[in-house]
C-alpha atoms as an extended CHARMM CRD file, in Angstrom:
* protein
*
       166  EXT
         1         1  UNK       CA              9.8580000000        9.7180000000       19.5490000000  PROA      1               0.0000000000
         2         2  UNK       CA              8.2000000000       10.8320000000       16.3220000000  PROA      2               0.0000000000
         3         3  UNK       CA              6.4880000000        9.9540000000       13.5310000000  PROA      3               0.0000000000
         4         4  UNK       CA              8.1480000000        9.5000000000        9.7820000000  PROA      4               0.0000000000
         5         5  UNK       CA              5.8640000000        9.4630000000        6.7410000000  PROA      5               0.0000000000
         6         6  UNK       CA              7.3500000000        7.8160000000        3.5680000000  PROA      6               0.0000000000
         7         7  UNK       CA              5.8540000000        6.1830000000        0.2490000000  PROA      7               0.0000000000
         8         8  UNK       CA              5.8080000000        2.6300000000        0.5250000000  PROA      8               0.0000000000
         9         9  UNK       CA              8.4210000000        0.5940000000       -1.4960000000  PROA      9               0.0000000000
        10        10  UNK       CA              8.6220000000       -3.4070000000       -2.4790000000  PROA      10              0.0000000000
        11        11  UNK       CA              9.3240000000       -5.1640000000        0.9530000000  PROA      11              0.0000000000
        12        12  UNK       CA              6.8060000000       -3.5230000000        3.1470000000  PROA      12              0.0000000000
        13        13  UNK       CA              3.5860000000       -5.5860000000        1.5530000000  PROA      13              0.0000000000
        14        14  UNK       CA              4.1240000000       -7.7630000000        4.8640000000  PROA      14              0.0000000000
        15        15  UNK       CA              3.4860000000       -4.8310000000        7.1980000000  PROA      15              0.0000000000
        16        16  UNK       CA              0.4490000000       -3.5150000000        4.4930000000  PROA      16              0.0000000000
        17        17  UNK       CA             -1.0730000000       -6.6360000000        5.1230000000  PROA      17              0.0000000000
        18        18  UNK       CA             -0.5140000000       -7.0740000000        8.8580000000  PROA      18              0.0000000000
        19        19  UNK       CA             -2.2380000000       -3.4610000000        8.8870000000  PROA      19              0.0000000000
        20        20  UNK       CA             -4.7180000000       -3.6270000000        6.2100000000  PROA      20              0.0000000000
        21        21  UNK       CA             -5.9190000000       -7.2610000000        8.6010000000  PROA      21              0.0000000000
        22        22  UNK       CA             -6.0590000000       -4.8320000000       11.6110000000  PROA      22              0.0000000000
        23        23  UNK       CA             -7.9050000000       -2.3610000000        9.9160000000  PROA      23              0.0000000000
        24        24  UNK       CA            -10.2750000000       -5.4160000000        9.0280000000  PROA      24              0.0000000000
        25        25  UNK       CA            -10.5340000000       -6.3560000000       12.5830000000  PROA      25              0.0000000000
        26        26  UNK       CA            -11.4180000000       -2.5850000000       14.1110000000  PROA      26              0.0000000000
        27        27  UNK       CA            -14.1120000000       -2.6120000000       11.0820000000  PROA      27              0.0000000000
        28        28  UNK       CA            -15.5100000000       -5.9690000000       12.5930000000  PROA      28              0.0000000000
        29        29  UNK       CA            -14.7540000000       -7.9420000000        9.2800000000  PROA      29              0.0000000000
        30        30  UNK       CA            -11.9820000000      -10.1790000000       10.0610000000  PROA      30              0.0000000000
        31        31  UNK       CA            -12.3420000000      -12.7220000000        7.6530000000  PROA      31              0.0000000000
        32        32  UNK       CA            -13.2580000000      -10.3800000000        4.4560000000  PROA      32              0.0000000000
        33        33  UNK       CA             -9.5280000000      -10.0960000000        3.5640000000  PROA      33              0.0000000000
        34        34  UNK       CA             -8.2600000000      -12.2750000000        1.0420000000  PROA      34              0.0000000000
        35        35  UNK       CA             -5.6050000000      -10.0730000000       -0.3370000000  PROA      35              0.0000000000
        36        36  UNK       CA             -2.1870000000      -11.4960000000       -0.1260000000  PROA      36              0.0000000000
        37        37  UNK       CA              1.4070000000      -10.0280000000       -0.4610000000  PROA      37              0.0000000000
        38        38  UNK       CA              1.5110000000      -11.3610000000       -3.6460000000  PROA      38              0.0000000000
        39        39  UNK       CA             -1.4340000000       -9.2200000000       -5.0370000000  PROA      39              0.0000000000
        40        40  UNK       CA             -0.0570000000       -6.1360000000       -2.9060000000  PROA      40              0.0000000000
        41        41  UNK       CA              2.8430000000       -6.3010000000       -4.9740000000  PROA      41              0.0000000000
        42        42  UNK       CA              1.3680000000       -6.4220000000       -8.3570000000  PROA      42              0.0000000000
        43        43  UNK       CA             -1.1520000000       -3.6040000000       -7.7200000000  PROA      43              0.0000000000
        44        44  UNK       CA              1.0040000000       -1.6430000000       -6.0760000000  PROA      44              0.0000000000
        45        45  UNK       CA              4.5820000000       -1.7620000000       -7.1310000000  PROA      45              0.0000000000
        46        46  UNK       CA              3.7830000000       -3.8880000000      -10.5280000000  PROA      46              0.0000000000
        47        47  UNK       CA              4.1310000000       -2.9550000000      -14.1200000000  PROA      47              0.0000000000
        48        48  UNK       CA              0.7870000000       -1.6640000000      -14.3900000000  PROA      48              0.0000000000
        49        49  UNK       CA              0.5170000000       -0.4890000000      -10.7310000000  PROA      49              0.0000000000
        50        50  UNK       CA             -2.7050000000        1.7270000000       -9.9610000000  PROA      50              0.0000000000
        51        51  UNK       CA             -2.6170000000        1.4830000000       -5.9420000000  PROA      51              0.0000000000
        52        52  UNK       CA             -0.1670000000        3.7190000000       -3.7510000000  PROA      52              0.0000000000
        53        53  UNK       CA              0.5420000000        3.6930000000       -0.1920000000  PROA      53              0.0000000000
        54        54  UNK       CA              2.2140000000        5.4440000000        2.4820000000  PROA      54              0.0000000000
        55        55  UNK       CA              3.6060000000        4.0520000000        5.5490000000  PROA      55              0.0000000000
        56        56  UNK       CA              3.9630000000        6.1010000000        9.3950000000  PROA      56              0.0000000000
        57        57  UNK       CA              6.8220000000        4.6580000000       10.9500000000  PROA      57              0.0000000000
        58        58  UNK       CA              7.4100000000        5.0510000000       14.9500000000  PROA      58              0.0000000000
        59        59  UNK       CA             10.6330000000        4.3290000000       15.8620000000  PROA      59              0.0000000000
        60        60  UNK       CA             11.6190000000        2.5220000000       12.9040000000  PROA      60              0.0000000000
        61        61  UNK       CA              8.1680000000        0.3220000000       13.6270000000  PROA      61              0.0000000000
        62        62  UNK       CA              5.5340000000        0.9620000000       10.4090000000  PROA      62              0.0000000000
        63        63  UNK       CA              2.5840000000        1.8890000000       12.5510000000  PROA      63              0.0000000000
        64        64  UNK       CA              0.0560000000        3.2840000000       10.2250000000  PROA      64              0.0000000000
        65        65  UNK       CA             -1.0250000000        3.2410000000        6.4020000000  PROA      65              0.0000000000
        66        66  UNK       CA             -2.6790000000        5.2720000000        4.0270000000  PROA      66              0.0000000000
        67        67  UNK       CA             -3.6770000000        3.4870000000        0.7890000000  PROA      67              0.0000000000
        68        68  UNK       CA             -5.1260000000        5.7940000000       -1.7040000000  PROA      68              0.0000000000
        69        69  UNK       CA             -5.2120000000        6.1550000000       -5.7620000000  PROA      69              0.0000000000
        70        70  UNK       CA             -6.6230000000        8.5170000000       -8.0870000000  PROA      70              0.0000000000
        71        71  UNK       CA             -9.8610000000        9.3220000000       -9.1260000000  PROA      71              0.0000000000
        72        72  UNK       CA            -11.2480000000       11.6980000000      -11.4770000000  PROA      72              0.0000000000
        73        73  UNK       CA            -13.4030000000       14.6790000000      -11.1280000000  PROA      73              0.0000000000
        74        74  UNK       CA            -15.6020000000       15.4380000000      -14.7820000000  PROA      74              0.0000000000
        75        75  UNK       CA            -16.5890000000       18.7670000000      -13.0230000000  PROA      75              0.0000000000
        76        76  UNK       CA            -13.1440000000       20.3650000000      -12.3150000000  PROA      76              0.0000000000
        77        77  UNK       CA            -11.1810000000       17.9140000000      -15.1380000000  PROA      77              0.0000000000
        78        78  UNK       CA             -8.8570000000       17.6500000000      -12.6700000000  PROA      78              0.0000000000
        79        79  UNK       CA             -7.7180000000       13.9520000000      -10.9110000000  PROA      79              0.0000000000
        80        80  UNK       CA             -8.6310000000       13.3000000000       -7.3080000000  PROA      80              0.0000000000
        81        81  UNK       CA             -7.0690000000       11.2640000000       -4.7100000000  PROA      81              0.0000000000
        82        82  UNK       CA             -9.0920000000        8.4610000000       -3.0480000000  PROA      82              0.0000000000
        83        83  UNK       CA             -8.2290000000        7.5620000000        0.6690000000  PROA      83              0.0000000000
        84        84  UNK       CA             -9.0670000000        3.7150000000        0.7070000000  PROA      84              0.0000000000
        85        85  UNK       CA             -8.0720000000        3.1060000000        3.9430000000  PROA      85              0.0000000000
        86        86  UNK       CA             -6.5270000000        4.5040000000        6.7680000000  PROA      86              0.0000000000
        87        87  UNK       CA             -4.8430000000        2.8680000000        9.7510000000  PROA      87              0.0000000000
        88        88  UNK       CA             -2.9530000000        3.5230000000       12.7800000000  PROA      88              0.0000000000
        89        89  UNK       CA             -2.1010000000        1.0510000000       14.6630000000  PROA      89              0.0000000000
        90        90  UNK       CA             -3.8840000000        1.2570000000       18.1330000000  PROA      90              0.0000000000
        91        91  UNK       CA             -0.5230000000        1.7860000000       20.2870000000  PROA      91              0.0000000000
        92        92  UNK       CA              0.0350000000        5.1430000000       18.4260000000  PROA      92              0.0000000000
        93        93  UNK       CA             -3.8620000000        6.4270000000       18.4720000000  PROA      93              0.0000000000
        94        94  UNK       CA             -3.8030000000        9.8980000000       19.1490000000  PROA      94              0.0000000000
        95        95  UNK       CA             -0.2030000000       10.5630000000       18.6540000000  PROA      95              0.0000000000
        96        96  UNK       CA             -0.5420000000       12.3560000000       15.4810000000  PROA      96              0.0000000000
        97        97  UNK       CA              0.1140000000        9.4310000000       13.4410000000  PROA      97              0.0000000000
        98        98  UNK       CA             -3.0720000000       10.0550000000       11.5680000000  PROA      98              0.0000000000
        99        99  UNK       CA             -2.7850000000       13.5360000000       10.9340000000  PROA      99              0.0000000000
       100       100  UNK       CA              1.0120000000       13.2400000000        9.7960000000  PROA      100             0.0000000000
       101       101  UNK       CA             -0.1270000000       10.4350000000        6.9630000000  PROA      101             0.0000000000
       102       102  UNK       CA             -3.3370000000       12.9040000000        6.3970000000  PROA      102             0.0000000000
       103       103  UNK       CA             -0.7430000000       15.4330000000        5.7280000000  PROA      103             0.0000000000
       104       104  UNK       CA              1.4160000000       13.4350000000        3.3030000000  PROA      104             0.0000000000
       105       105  UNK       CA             -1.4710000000       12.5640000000        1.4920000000  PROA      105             0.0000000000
       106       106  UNK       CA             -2.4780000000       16.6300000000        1.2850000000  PROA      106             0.0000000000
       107       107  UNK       CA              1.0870000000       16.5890000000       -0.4350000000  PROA      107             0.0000000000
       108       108  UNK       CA              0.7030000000       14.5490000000       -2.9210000000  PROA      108             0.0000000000
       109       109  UNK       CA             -2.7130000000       15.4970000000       -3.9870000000  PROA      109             0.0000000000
       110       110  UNK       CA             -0.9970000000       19.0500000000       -4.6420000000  PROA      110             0.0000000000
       111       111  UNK       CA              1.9350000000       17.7740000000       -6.1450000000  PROA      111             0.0000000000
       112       112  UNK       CA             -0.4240000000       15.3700000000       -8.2630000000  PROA      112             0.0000000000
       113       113  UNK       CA             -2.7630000000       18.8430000000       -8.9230000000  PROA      113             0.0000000000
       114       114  UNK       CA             -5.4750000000       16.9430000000       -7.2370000000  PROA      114             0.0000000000
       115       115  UNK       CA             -8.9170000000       19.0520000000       -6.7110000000  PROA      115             0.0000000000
       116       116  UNK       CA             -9.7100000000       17.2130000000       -3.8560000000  PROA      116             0.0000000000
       117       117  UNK       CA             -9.4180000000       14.2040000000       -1.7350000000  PROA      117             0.0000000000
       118       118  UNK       CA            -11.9590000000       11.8590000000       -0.6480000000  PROA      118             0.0000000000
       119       119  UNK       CA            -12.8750000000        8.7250000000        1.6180000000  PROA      119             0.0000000000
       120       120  UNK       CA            -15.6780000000        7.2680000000        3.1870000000  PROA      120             0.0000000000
       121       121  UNK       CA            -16.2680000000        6.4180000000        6.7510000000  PROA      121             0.0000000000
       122       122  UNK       CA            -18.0180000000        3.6880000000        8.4760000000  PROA      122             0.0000000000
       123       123  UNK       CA            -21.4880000000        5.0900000000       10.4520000000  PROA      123             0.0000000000
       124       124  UNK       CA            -20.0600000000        4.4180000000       13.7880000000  PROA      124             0.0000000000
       125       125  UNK       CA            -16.6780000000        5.0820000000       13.8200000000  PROA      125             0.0000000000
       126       126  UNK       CA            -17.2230000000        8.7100000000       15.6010000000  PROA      126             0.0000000000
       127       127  UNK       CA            -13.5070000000        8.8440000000       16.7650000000  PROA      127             0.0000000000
       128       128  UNK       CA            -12.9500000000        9.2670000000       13.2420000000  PROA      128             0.0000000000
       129       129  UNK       CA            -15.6070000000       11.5370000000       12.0610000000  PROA      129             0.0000000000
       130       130  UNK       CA            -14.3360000000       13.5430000000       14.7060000000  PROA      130             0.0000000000
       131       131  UNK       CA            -10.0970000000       13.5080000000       13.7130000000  PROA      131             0.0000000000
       132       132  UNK       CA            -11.3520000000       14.6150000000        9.7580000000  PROA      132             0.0000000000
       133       133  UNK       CA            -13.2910000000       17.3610000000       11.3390000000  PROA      133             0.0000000000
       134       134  UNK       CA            -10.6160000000       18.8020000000       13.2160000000  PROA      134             0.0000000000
       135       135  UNK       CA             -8.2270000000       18.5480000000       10.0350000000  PROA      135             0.0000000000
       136       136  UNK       CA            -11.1120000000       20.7980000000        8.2360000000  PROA      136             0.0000000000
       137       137  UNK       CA            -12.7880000000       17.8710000000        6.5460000000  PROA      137             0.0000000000
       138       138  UNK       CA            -16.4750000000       18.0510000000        6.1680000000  PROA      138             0.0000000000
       139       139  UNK       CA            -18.8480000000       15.1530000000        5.1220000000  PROA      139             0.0000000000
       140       140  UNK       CA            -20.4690000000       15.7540000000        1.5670000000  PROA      140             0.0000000000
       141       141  UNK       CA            -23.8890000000       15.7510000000        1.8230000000  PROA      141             0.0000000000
       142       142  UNK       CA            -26.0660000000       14.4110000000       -0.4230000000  PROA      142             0.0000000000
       143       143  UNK       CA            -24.4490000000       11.3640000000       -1.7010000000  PROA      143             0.0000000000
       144       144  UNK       CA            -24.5450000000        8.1340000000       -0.7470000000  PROA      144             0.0000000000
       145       145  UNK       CA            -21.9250000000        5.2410000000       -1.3560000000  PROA      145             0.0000000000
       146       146  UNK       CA            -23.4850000000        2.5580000000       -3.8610000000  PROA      146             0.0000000000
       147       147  UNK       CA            -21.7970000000       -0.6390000000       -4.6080000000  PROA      147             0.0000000000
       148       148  UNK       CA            -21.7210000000       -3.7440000000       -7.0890000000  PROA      148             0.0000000000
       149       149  UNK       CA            -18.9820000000       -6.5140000000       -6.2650000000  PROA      149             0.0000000000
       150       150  UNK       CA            -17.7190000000       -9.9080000000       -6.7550000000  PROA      150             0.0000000000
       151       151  UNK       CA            -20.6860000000      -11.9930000000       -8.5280000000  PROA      151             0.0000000000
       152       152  UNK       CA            -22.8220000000       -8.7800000000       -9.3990000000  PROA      152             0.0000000000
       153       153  UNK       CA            -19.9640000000       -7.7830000000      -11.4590000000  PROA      153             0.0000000000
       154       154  UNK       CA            -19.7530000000      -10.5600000000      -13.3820000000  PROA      154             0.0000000000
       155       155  UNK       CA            -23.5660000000      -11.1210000000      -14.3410000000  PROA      155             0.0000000000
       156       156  UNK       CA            -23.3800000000       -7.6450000000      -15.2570000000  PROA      156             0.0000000000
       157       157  UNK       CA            -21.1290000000       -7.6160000000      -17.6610000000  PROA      157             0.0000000000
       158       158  UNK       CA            -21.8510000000      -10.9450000000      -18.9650000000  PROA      158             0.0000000000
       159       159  UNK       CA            -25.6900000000      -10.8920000000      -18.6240000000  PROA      159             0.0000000000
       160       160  UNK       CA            -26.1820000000       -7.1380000000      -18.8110000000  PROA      160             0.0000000000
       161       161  UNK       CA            -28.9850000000       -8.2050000000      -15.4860000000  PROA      161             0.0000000000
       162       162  UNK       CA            -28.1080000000       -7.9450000000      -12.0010000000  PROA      162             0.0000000000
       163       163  UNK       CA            -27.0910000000      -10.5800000000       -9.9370000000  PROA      163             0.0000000000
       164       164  UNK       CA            -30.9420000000       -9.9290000000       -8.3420000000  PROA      164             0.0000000000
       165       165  UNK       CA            -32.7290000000      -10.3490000000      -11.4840000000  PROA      165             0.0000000000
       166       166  UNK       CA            -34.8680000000       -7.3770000000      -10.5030000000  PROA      166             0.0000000000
């Protein structure tokens, strides 16, 4: 058997889901997922889509996904492509699942003229420090992740404090 790489298309937000809920699971957050197919299909096959995906399928079973979209970079005023999340499903670990949606996505950043691609990676999760290294990834020093969500948003914009008050 082998692995098969293809964009995702309306009808697979059920198996997104299912995986994106796995993924939630490994990254010991199983209740933080409140996306529904529904929403999957808006943002990423909608009118105004701005979310893509590919799907690995193993024997006609969708066994890993690769959600990205595209950044920018003001330094090389080129776009970037933004790995949100990557998943293989833990039957197909190590079976070059990974590095086959890896590789799609090194397509489409080329065919997109991408100057890079990025993700993040949680602190612990060695096994996959480990896979990007070996695919010649390297982690960018220097910079940290920084996030406002959900209420902080809000206040911000309508308040122009943050949700602290600090």
């Amino acid at each position: 058997m082998s692995v098969a790489v293809r964009a995702a298309v309306p009808g697979d937000e059920g198996d997104i889901l299912r995986m994106i809920r796995a993924l939630a699971d490994f990254e010991r957050e199983p209740d933080a997922v409140v996306a529904t197919e529904t929403m999957l299909t808006e943002n990423l096959f909608g009118e105004s889509a701005h979310v893509h995906a590919h799907i690995a399928e193993w024997d006609g079973r969708a066994v890993g996904l690769a959600l990205w979209f595209l950044n920018y970079s003001t330094w090389t005023g080129r776009p970037g492509l933004y790995l949100e999340d990557l998943f293989v499903d833990p039957t197909t670990r190590k079976s070059g699942v990974a590095k086959a949606l890896m590789v799609a996505l090194a397509e489409e950043a080329m065919a997109r003229g991408c100057a890079r691609m990025d993700w993040a990676v949680l602190d612990w999760n060695t096994e996959a420090m480990k896979f990007y290294e070996r695919i010649g990834a390297k982690r960018h020093e220097g910079w940290q992740p920084w996030r406002v969500e959900g209420e902080g948003i809000a206040k911000l914009a309508l308040t122009g404090q943050p949700l602290t008050g600090k």
